[in-house]
C-alpha positions as CSV (number, residue, x, y, z in Angstrom):
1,X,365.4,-114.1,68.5
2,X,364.8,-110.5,70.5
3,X,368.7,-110.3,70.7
4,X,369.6,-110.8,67.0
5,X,366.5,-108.8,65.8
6,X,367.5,-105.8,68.2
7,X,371.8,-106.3,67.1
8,X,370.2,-106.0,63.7
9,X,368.1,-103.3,63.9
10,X,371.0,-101.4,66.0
11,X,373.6,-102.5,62.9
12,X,371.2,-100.8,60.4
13,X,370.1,-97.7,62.0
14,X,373.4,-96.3,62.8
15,X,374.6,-95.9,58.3
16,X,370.9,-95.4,57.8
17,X,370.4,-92.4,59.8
18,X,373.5,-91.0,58.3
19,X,372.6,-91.8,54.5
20,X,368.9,-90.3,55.4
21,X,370.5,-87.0,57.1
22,X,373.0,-86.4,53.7
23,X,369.9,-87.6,51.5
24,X,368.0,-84.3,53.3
25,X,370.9,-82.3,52.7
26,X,370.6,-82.9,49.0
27,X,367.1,-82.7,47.9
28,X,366.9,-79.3,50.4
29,X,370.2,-77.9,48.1
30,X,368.8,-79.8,44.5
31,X,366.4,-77.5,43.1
32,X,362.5,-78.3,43.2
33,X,361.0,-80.1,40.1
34,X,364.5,-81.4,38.8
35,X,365.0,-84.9,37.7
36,X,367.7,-85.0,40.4
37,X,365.4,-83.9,43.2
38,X,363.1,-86.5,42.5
39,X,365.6,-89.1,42.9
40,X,366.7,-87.6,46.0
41,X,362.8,-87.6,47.5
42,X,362.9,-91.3,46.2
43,X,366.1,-92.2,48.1
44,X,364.1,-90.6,51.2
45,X,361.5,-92.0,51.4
46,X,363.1,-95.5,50.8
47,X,365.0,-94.5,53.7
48,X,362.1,-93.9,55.7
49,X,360.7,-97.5,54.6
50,X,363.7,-99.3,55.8
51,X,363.8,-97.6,58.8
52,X,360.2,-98.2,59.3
53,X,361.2,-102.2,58.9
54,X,363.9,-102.0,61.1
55,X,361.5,-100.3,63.9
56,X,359.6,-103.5,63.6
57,X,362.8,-105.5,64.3
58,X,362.7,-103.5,68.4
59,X,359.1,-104.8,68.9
60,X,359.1,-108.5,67.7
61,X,357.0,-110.1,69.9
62,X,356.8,-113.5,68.4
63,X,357.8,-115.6,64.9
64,X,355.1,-116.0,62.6
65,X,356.8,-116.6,58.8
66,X,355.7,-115.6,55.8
67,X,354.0,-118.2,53.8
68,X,356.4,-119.7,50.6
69,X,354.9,-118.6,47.5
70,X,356.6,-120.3,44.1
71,X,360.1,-121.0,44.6
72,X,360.7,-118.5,47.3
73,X,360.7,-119.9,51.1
74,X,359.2,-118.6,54.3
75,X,360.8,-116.0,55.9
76,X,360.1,-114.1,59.0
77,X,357.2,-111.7,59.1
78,X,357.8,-108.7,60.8
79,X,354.5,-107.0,60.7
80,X,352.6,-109.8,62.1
81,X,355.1,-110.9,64.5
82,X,354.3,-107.4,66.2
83,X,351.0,-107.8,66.0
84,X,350.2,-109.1,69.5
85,X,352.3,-106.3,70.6
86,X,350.1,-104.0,68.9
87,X,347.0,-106.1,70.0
88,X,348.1,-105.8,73.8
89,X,348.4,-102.2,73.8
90,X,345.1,-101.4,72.0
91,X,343.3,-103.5,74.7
């Protein structure tokens, strides 16, 4: 599970950090208050998010899922499966 989560954060990071560098670029060149700039501090900070999530991908620890709400299954829960991590080092 450490393998695959690690080749997919790896996968991800490397276009992310290249979208996140030109989306910089942008809103520092779009002028301040502008519709366009706003969009461009969105696209940021969504960039920041992911690469947040894909952070958590390096430091999965163990597999705890998501519980299934309506139709939608379980799927793999990154911030609690780093929990222990974070638990360990606190201690």
């Amino acid at each position: 599970m450490n393998l695959l989560a690690q080749a997919a954060a790896h996968e991800i990071n490397n276009p992310l950090a290249i979208i996140a560098g030109y989306v910089q670029m942008l809103e520092d060149r779009l002028p301040p208050g502008t519709e366009e700039s706003h969009w461009a501090h969105s696209c940021r900070n969504a960039a920041a998010r992911i690469r947040d999530a894909v952070a958590r991908l390096n430091r999965i620890v163990l597999v705890e899922a998501t519980h299934p709400t309506g139709t939608l299954p379980p799927i793999l829960d990154t911030k609690r499966s780093t929990e222990k991590l974070r638990d360990d080092a606190g201690r």
